[in-house]
C-alpha positions in Angstrom: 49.5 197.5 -75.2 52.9 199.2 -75.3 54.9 196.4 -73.0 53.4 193.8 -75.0 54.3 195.1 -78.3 58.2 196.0 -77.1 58.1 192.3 -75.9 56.9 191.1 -79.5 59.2 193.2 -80.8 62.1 191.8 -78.4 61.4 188.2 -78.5 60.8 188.0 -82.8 64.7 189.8 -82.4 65.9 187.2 -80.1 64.4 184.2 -82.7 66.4 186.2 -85.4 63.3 186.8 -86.9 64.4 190.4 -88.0 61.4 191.0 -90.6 58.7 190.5 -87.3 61.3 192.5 -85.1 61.1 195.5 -87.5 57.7 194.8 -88.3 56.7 196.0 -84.4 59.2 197.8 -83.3 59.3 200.6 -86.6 56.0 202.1 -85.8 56.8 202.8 -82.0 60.2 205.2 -83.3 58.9 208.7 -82.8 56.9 207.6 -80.0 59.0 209.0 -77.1 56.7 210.7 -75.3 54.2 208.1 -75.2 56.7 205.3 -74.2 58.5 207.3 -71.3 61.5 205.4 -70.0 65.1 206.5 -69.8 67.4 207.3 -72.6 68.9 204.1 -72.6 65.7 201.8 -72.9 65.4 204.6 -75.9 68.8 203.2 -77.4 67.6 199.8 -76.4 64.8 199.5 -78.9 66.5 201.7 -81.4 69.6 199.5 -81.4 67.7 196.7 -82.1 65.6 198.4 -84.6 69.2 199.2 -86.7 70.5 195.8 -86.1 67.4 194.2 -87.5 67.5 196.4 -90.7 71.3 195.6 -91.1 70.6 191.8 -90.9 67.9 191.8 -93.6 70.4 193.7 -95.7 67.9 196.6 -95.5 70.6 199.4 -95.9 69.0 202.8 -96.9 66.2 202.1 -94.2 69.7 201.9 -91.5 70.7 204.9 -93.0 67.8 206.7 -92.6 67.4 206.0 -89.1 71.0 206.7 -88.6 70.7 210.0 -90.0 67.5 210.9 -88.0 69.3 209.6 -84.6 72.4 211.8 -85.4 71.2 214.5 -83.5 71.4 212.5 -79.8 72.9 209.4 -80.4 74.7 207.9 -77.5 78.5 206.6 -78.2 77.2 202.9 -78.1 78.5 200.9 -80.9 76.2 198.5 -82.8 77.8 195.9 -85.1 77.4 196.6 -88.8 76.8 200.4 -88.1 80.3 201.7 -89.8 79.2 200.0 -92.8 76.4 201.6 -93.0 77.8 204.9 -92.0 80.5 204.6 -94.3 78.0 203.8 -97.5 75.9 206.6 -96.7 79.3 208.5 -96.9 80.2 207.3 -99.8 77.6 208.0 -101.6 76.7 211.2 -100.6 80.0 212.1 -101.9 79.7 210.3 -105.0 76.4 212.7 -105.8 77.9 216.0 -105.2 81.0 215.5 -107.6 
């Protein structure tokens, strides 16, 4: 059930249909254990999980999955990421002043 949701998931991002892509692939974050694989097969599906929220223009959910990824993140860069990162900057700066 797995395989065939990551290849729902996969094949709705490759149609650019980002609203399916994230629609699939969300629930499965968290769920490390149960998937197995490597690290980057990890990165894999959370990469395309951040690049379909940046091309909806879903912003605070990127940013939330940024922040909870901090911790392990691989040095990979994913387009659209530093305006994210640089928003959630922004405006945690602009609330402690």
């Amino acid at each position: 059930m797995l395989k065939r949701s990551f290849a729902v998931g996969f094949s709705a991002f490759e149609r650019e249909d980002y609203a399916d892509a994230i629609a699939v692939l969300a629930p499965l974050t968290g769920e490390n254990e149960r998937i197995g694989g490597s690290r980057a097969q990890h990165d894999l599906i959370e990469f395309t999980l951040l690049k379909s929220y940046l091309n909806t223009n879903r912003l605070e959910e990127a940013r939330n999955m940024l922040k909870a990824s901090m911790r392990g993140a691989s040095c990979v860069p994913v387009l659209g990421v530093g305006k994210v990162r640089y928003s959630a900057m922004a405006k945690s700066d602009s609330s402690a002043q």
